[in-house]
N, C-alpha and C positions, 0 to 999 in steps of 0.2 A: 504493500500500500504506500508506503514513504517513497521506493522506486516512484513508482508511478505517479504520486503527487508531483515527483521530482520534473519528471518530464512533461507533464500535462503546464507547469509552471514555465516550462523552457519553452515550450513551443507558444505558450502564448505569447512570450516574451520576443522571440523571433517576429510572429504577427504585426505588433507594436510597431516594431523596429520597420516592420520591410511597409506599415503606414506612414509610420513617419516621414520615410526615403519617398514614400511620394508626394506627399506635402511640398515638399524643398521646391524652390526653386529654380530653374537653372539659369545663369544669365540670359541675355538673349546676344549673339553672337555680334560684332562691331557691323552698323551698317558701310560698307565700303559706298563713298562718295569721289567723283572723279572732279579734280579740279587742274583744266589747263590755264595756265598762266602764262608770265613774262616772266624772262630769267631776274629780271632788275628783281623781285621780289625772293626768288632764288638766290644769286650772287650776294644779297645783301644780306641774305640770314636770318630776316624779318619772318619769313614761315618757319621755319625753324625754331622763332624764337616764341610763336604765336598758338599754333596749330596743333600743340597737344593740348594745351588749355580748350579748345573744340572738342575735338577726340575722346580728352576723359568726363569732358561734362556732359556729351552730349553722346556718346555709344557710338563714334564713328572710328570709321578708318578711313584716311585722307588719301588719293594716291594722286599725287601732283606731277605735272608733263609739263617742265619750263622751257621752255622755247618764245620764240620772238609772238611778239602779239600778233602779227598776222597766221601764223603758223596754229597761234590758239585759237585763233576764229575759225580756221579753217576745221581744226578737230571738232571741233564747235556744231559746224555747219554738219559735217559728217556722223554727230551723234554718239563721237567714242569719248563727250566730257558731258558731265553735267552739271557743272560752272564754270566760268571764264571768271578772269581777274587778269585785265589786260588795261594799255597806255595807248590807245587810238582812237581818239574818240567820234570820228567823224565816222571808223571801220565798226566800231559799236553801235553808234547810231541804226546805220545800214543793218547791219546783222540781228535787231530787233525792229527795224521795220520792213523787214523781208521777209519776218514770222521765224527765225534760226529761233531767238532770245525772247523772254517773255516781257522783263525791263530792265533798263539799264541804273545805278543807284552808283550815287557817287562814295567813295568810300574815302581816299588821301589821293596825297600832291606832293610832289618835291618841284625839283625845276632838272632841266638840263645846263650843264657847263660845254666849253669848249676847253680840256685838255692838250699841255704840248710839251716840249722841252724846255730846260730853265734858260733858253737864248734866246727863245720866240724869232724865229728867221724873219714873220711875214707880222711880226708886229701887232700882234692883235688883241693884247693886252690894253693897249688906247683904245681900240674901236667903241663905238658908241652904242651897237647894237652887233646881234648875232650876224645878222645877215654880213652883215661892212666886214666883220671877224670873217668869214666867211671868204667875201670876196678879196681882202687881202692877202688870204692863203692862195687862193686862184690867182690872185696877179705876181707871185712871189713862187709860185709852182712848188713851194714847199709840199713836202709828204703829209698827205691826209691819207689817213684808216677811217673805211666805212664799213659799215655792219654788213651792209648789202645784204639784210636776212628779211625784210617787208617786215621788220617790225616796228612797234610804235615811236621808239628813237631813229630806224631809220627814216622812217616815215617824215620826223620831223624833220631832221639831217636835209631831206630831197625839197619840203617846202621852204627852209630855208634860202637852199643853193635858187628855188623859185622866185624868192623875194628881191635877191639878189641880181636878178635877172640871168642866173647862169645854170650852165647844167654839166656839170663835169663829165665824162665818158671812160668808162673801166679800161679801156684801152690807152689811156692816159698814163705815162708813168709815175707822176706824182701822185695819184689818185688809185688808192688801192682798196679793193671793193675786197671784204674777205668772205664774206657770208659765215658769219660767227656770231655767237652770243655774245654779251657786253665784257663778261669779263675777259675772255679769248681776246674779243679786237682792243683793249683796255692795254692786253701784256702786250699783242702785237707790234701797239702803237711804242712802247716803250722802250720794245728792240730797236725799232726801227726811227726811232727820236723822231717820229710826225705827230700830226694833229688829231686830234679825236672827239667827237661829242658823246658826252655819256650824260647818262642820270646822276644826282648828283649821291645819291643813297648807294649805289655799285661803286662808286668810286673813291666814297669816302672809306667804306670797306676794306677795300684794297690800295689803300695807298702808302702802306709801309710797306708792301712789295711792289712799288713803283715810285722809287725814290729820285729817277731821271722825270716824271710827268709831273707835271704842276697846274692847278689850274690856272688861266690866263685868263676866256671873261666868264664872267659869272659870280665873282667876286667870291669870299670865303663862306657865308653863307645866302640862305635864299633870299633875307633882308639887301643883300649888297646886289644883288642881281640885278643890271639896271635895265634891261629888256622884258615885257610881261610876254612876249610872247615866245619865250624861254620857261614857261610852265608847263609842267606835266603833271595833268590831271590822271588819277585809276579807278576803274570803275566794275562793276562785279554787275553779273547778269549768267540769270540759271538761264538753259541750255532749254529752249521749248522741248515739253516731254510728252511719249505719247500717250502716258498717262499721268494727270496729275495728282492722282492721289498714290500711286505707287511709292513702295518707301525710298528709292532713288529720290525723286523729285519731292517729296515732305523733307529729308535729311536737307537737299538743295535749298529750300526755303529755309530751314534753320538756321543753316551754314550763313546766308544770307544779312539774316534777324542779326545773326550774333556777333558778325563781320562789322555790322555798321552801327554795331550798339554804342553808348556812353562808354561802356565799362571795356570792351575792345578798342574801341576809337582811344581809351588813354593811352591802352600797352604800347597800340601803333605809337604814340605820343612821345611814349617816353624810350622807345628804342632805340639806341644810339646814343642817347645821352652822355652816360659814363663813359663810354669808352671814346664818342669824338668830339662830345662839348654840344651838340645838335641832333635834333633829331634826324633821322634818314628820310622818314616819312611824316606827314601833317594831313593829322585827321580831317574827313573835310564830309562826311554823312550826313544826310537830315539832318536828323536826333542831335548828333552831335554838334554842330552848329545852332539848331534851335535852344539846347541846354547851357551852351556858351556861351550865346549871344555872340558868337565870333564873327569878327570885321575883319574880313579875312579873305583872299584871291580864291584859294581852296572853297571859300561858303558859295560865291555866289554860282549861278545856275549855269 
């Protein structure tokens, strides 16, 4: 009798136990969310320094394809990303009024500089504007490095050389077109003691491994920039889905939400700080301008 108490006691015990185990419950696995971007937000470190603070709030997994902004519009377009976070805003514009994007949200800003050697050959450390910097180098046939990747610094780089009134041709030998990411044409340019336009966030990054480039205009920070049309707005826009309530495109709206919140809009804020005296990047969201009250190049539309 004792036996058998013994046992009729264990087994219920096992019971208990194998109800309990179902109770539990199990996480639910990270939803993977596809974000192609611009390497500027790559090379700079800024998702790296951002994007687990999503991930563990929010049960995702991020898989980022940095490449030049047109390269991310293009994945975009093809449906292998379901957010962009890209620097071309007129390529933005088009790729949510063509039905790709569902809207476009302003999220930050830095500016573009024009980088060179500390001799400046074509002088353009005077110039009064990008463009004149520009054409200086073209009448001085000094070495320019261009991205030549359709991304949104080239992009700018080419309306420049437009304002300017000129159009330099890759078969030029002062003018060398690499089809690289920023920080690639960044080192190129520094072998090769030419000129170069970058953002100013990629370059403040790497500029203790380019101790021959210096910037020339653009001044030391985005206060000193005496050109506005040497801004570089970024702007975030989920990937039209073919379903909107799939968990793909609910995560994309989060990712969204939480991109251009108050409390992300500081991190963007404060990154860089410590280490270069400036941010790399300047919040520039709704929310985040409404909460500011900020008077600001980045606030307005």
């Amino acid at each position: 009798m004792r036996r058998g108490s013994t046992s009729v006691v264990f087994l219920l015990a096992l019971f208990e136990l194998s109800l309990g185990s179902c109770d539990r419950v199990v996480p639910a696995a990270p939803q993977l969310l596809r974000l192609a971007t611009t390497t500027s937000t790559h090379d700079s470190g800024l998702l790296d320094a951002i994007l687990p603070v999503f991930q563990d709030s929010h049960n995702a997994e991020v898989d980022v394809v940095a490449v030049g902004s047109g390269q991310a519009i293009e994945i975009g377009k093809s449906g292998d990303a379901d957010v962009l976070l890209v620097h071309s805003r007129k390529a933005e514009d088009a790729f949510v009024a063509d039905g790709y994007g569902v809207e476009r949200f302003p999220v930050m800003f830095n500016d573009f500089i024009l980088v060179g050697p500390h001799s400046d050959p074509a002088g353009i450390a005077s110039a009064p504007s990008g463009a004149e910097a520009l054409q200086r180098i073209y009448d001085s046939q000094s070495t320019f490095v261009s991205r030549g990747d359709d991304s949104g610094t080239h992009t700018k780089e080419l309306a420049l050389w437009e304002a300017a009134g000129l159009a330099p041709d890759a078969s030029d030998a002062w003018y060398q077109s690499v089809g690289q990411g920023m920080g690639e044409t960044l080192q190129f340019a520094h072998e090769q003691q030419g000129y170069t336009m970058s953002d100013r966030g990629t370059y403040l990054s790497m500029d203790e491994s380019l101790p021959d480039l210096v910037v020339l205009f653009g001044g030391r920070t985005i206060a000193e920039n005496l050109d506005p049309a040497m801004l570089n707005p970024y702007g975030v826009i989920q990937v039209t889905p073919d379903d909107r309530q799939s968990p793909a495109a609910l995560k994309a709206e989060e990712f969204i939400a939480w991109l251009t919140s108050v409390e992300t809009q500081d991190l963007i804020q404060e990154y860089g700080v410590d280490k270069y005296g400036q941010p790399l990047f300047y919040p520039s969201s709704t929310v985040w301008c409404e909460a500011n009250g900020a008077d600001s190049p980045g606030c307005s539309p």
